[in-house]
N, C-alpha and C positions, 0 to 999 in steps of 0.2 A: 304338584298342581294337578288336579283335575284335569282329560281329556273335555278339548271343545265341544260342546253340543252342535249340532245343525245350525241354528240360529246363530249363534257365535263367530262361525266359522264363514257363514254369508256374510254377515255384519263386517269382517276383519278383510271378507275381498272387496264389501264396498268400499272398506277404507282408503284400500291401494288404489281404487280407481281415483277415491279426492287425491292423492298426494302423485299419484300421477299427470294430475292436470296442472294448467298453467300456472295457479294460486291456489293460495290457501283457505277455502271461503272462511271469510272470517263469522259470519250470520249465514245459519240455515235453518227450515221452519222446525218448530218444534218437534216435530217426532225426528225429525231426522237428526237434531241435536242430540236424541236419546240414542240413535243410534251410533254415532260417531263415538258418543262415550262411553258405548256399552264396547265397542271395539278398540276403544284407547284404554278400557279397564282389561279386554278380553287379552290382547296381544301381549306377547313379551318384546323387551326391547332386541333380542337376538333378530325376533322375526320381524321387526321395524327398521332394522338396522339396512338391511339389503334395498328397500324400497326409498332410504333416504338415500342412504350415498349413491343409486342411481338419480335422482334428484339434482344432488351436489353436481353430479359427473356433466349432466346436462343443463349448469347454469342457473337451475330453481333452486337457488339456495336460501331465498325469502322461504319457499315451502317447506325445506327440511328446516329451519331455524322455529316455523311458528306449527310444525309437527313435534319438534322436543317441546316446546312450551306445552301443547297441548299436552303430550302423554305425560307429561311431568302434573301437570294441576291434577288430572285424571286419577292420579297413583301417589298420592301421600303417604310417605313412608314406605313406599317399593323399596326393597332391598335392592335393585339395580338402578336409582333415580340416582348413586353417585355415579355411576358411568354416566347418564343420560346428561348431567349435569355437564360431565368433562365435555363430552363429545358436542353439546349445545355450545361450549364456551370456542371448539377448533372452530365452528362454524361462523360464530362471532367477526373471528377474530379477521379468516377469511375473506368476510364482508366489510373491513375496515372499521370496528366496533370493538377495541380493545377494552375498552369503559367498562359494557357490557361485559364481556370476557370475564372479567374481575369478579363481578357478582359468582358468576357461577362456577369457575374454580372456587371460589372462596366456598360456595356452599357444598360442592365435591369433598372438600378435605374439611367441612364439620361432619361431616356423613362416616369418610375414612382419615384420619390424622397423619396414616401413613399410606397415602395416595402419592406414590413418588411423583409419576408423571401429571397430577394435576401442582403439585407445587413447582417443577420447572416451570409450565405454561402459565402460573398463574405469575411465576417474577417476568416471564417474556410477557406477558399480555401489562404488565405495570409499567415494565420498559417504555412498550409501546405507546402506552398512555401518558408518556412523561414522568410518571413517578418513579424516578430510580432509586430513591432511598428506601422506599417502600419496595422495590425489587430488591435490592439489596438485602431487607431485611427479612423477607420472605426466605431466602435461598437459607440464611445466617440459623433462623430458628426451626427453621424445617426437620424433623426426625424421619433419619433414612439411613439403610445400613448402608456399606461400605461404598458398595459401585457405584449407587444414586448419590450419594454422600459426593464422590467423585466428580458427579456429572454438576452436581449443584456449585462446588469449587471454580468447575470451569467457569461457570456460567457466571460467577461472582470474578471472576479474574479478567475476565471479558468485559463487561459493561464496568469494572475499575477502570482499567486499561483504558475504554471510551471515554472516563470520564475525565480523565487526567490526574487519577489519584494511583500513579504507579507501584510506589511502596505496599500499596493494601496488595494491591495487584497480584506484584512478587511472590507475595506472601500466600496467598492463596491458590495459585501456581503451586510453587513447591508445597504445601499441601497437599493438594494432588498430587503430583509426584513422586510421595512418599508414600503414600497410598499404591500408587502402581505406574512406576518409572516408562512404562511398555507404553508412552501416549506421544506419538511423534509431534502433532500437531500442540500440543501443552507445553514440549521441549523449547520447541519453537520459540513459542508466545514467552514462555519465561528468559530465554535465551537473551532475547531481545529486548524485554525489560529491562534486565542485569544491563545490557550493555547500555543502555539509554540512562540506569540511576547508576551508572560509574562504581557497581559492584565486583569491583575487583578481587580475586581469581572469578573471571562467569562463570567457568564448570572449575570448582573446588573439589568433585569426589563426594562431598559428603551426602549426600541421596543412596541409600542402601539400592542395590542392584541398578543404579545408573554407573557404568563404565566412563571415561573421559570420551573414549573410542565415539560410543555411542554416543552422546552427548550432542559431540563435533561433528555425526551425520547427521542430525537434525536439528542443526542449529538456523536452518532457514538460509535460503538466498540471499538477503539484505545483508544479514546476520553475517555468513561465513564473510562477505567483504572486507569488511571488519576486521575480522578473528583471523584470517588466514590469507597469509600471502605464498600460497601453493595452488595452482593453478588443475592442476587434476584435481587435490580437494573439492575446490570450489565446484568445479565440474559434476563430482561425485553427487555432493551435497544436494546440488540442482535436481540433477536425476534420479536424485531418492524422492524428492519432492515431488517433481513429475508427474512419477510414474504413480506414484500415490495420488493425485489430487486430480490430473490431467489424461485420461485415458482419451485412447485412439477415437477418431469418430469413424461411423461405419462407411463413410467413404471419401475419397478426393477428386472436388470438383470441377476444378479447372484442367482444360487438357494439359497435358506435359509438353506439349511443344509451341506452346504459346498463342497467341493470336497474331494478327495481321492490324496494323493499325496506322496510318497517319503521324499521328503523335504520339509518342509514349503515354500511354495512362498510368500515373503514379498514386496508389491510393496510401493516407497516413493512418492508421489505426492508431486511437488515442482516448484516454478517459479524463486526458491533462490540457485539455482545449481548455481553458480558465485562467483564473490567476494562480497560475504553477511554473517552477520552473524549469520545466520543460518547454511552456510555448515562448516565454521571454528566449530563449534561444533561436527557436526556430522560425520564431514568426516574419523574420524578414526574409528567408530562404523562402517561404511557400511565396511571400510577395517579387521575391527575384526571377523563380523558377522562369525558363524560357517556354516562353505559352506559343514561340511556332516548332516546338518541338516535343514540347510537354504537356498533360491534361491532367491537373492535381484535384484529385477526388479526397475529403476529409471523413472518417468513419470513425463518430462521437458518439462517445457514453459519459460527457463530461459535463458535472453539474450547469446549470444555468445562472452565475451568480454574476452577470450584468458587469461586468469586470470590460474595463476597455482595453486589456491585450483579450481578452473572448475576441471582442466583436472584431479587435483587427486580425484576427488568428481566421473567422468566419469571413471575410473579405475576402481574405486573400485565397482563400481557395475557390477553384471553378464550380464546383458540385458536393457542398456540405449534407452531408445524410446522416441523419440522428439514428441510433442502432441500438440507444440508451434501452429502450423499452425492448427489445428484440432479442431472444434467446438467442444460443450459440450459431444454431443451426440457422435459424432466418437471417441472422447477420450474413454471414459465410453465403447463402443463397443471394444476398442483396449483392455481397459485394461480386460472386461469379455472375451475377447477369450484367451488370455494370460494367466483364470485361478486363479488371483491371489488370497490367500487364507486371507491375512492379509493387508488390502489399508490403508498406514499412510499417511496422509494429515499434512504438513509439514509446512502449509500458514497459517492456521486456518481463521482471518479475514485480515488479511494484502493485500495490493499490488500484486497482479496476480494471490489469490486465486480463484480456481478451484469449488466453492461452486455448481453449479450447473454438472457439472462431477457428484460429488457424491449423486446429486437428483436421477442420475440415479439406481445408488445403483450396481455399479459393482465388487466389490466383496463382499463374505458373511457376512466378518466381515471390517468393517470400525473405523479409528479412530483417535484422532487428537493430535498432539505434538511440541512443541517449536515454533509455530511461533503466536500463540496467547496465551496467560494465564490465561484463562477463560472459562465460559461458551459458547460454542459453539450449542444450542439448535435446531441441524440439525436433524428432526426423523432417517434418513439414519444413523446417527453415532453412532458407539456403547461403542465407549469408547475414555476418555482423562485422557492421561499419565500426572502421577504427582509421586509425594511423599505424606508420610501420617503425616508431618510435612507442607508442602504448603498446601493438603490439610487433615487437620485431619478428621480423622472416622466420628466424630460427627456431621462434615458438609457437609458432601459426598450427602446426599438427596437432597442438596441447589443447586448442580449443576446438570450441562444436555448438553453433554452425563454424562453417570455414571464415574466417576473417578475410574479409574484402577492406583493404586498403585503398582510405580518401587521400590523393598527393599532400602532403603536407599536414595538416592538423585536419582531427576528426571532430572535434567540436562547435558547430554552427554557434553563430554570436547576432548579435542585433545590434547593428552600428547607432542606432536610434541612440542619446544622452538624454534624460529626463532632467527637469531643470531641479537640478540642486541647492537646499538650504545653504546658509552658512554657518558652520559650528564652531562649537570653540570645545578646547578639553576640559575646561569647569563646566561647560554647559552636560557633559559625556560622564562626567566625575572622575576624569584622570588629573594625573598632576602635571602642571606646565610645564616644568623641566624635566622630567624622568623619561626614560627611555623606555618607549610603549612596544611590546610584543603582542599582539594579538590572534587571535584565532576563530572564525568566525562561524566553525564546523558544525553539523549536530553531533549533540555529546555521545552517541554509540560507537562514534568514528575515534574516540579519545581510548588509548586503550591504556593499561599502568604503565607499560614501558614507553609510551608516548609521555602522560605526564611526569613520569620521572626522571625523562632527560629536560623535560620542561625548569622541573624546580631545580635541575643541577644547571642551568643555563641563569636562573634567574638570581644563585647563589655567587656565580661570577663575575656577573653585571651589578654593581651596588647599586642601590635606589631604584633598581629598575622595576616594572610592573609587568604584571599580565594581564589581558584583557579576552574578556571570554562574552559570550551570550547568556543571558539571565535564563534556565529553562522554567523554571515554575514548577516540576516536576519530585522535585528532589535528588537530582542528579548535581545540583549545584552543591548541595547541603554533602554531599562525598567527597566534593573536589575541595572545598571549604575545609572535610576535617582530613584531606591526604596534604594540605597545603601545609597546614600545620602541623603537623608530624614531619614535615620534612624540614621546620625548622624555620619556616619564612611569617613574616608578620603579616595579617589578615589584611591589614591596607594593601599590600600587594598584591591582591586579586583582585581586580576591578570586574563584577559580571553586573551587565546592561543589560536591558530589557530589549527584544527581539520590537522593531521595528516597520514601518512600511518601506517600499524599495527606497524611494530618493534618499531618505535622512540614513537607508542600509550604506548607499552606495559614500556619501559625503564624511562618514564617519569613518571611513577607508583612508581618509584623508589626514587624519587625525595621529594614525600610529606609525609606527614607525619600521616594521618586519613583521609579516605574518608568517608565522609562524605553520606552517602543513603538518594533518596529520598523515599515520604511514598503517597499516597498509593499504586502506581506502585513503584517496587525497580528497585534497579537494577540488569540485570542478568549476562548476558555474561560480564557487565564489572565489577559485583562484583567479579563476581570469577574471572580476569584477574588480579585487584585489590590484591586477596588474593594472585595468584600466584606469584607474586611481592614483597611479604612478607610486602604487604601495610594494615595494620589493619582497617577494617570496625567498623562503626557505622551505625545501622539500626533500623529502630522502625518496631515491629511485628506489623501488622493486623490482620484485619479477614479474606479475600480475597486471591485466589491462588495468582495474583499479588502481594498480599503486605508483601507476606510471604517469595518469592523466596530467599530474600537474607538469612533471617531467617533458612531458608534450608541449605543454603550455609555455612553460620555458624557454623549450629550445627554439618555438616559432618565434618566441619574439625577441630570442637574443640573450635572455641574462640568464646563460649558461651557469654564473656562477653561484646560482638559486637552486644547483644541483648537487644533492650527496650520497655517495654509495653506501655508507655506513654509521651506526649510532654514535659514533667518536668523531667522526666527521662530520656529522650533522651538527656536534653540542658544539663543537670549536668552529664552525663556518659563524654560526646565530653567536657567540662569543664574538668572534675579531668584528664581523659587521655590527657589532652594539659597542663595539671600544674603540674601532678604527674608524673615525668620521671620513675618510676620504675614500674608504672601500664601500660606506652605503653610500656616500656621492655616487661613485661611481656607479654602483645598480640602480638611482635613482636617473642618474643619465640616460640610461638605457633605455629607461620607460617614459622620457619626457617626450614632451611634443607628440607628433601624428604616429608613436609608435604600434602605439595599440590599434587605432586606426589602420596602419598600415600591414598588419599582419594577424592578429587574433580577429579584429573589426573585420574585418576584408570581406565583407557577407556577399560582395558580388561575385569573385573572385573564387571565395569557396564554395558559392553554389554551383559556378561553372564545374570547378572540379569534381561534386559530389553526382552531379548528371553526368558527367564520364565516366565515374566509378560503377552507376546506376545503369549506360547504355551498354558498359562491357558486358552483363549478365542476364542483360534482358534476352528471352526469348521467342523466335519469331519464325512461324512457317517458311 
């Protein structure tokens, strides 16, 4: 190109002084519209570039959106109008105009076919717009060598994944994979899949340069629950994760030796204020809490979905603060001027955990409860509530933070009963007289050696049934065809569709032994299980995980819902499906005020959990 003339070159700084200014004029008098376009023909987008994303930087992103339109009519057929295109489409999208967006990806990649980074943006900007098949199919027919190829898999594995089509998912995961094994966070996501559509061996070996080894470190925090009942593992696992995803923040903000206060200030950090089940647990503790010695502060990032345990979950605390909208950093500043003396983090590794908030370190003491079951190996944390039955004394060194033992059971309950239907087992589609085994779990917790002692239990009991939850997923359609290969008739799996709570809880009533899985148990639904006067079977581990239901048991008595071993466990679920006087008798155990009396106990245990809470508070 030509160097600028004089003329040019004044023309091209009056321009920076318009896109400097507050808008964009859209009309200006005629000569000066000759000028504006002699300097949108004059400039390259190199030297445009600088003048908008300061623009951007300073909030006038109307003015850099309708400066690309401009230099774009200006230069038809500029061999850089497909950057200009992309770069108008980021700005779009920024401005909440994914619509838009689509246009001009779209025209980016008629300009270049193999424009990798406008075809990822133009499947996100589809996404964004609601059309996911049309993202979908974007990524599908896109030409891209190997690494974009890779990024584009993801990206298709991801918005499957969102959509509930996990089979495609899988598959497109390992695709990537095989491409380049070396992707922790891909390992994960398929990890997890596997375990959810009941793909048993989940790590098989066969991904060239994927080790087992490796596999099993990043197989994800949820994930290792599941997969492994080794408690360093899990630990491991965590802190691969970590230190990967969660780095340090550059300072901590609450003093270390506490404050001075009147009442303890208890803050809950939580993204599960909804209809989840975490606040059904919790929500009658925040209502118990003793308010002359307590001041319960709620710090919510949890959607707004008008749910009436929300609004009693919002009641019951003194000082609800929405942190939804608020980076790590502002959150962590809200909650150190507020004070608070005791920060319970209520996510642990789940879905909208707050991990990096507490890099900050805003209050003195930190610490984690009910929304992971495990090691949580945050330096900032200083303690995770348990039992000294999930976790016993003698393995307390194994975990990280230190286990702070609640007296008796760690798991908060809500004595509230919801009024329940009345069912019947044809209304369920079980059979009247068979002997119902049920399981109420999600299916990533079902591992082979779980279903396998299943079909050798249900091979002993004639006539008897299983009763599972319907997932929609394709994880049913695996249990469907390992059900049959082990020899059993297809009536004998009964899977029902996932329900709302009361008709969850009334159909509890229905069967006859729930059956636990191992090495993750089950929690909130064993104990809904017990409350139902429905007798558990559980095998102990070693793992807080593998113990919970083990907990649950022993508070309320029917020890004999307890088994150390897979031979023990298949003949306890045998003699109690053939000896009617031995589930009598665990059926006795749980009749009347029992569960009220010891798992319900929500006054009782919140006293306890504020002892547990006032031991490690710190104070001037």
């Amino acid at each position: 190109m030509n160097a600028l003339v004089p003329s040019e070159t004044l023309d091209i700084g009056w321009l920076a002084g318009l896109i400097a200014g507050p808008s964009w004029p859209a009309l200006l008098p005629p000569a000066e519209e000759a000028r504006r376009q002699r300097a949108l023909r004059a400039i390259r987008l190199e030297g445009l570039l600088p003048l908008l994303e300061q623009a951007s930087r300073e909030g006038r992103r109307g003015v850099t959106i309708n400066a690309y339109q401009a230099w774009l009519a200006a230069n038809p057929g500029h061999p850089q109008a497909m950057a200009a295109w992309f770069n108008l489409g980021v700005e779009l999208v920024q401005t909440g105009d994914p619509a838009q967006a689509v246009t001009c990806y779209r025209n980016a990649l008629a300009l270049k076919a193999d424009f990798h980074e406008a075809a990822i943006n133009l499947g996100l900007a589809l996404e964004a717009a609601g059309q996911v098949e049309a993202a979908l199919a974007t990524w599908q027919q896109a030409l891209q060598p190997e690494p974009v190829r890779r990024n584009l898999l993801n990206q298709r594995g991801r918005l499957l994944e969102q959509a509930g089509r996990f089979a495609e998912a899988e598959q497109a995961l390992r695709a990537s994979l095989i491409s380049d094994p070396a992707q922790p966070d891909v390992l994960q996501h398929w990890t997890h899949l596997r375990q959810k559509l009941c793909l048993w061996p989940i790590h098989a070996g066969d991904i060239p340069g994927l080790t087992v080894e490796r596999a099993q470190l990043h197989a994800g925090p949820l994930g290792a629950l599941a997969l492994f009942d080794d408690i360093d593992l899990q630990r491991r696992i965590v802190a691969t994760w970590l230190e990967r995803k969660v780095p340090a923040a550059p300072q901590r903000l609450a003093p270390a030796g506490g404050y001075r206060h009147d009442r303890i200030r208890i803050g809950y950090l939580s993204s599960d204020f909804c209809r989840h089940a975490m606040s059904f647990l919790i929500a009658e503790v925040l209502e118990r809490h003793d308010r002359s010695r307590f001041e319960i502060f709620g710090y919510c990032s949890s959607p707004e979905d008008g749910s009436e345990i929300r609004a009693r979950v919002i009641a019951a605390l003194d000082h609800h603060v929405r942190i939804g909208a608020m980076d790590d950093e502002a959150a962590a500043r809200r909650i150190r001027a507020d004070e608070i003396d005791i920060l319970i983090d209520l996510n642990g590794l789940t879905r909208g955990a707050r991990m990096a908030t507490l890099r900050w370190k805003p209050a003195p003491v930190q610490g984690t409860y009910l929304g992971y079951i495990g090691s949580v190996p945050l330096p900032e944390l200083d303690f995770l509530l348990c039992d000294a039955i999930a976790v016993p004394p003698d393995r307390a060194h194994l975990y990280a933070p230190k286990p702070l033992a609640i007296e008796g059971l760690y798991q908060a309950n809500d004595s509230r009963m919801p009024e329940l239907p009345a069912l019947t087992r044809a209304e369920e589609g079980l059979p009247q007289n068979a002997f119902v085994f049920c399981c109420f779990a999600n299916f990533y917790k079902i591992t082979a050696e779980m279903f396998a002692d299943w079909t050798r239990i249900l091979h002993a009991v004639p006539g008897s049934v299983l009763w599972l939850p319907e997932d929609g997923y394709g994880g049913s359609t695996q249990l469907r065809a390992r059900f049959a290969e082990a020899g059993l008739a297809p009536e004998r799996l009964v899977l029902g569709p996932r329900v709302e709570p009361a008709r969850y809880l009334a159909r509890m009533r229905l069967a006859d032994l729930f059956l636990d899985t191992t090495p993750y148990n089950s929690g909130t639904v064993a104990s809904d299980a017990l409350r139902m006067g429905l007798p558990l079977l559980t095998r102990a581990g070693t793992a807080f995980a593998a113990r919970m239901a083990c907990s649950l048991l022993t508070a309320i008595g029917l020890t004999d819902g307890i088994t150390e071993t897979r031979e023990d466990y298949v003949a306890r679920a045998i003699a109690m499906a053939t000896d009617p006087t031995r589930l009598a008798a665990a059926r006795a155990v749980l009749a009347g005020d029992a569960w009220m009396r010891t798992l319900g106990d929500s006054a009782g245990f919140t006293r306890r959990l504020e002892a547990a809470l006032e031991s490690v508070r710190r104070a001037p």
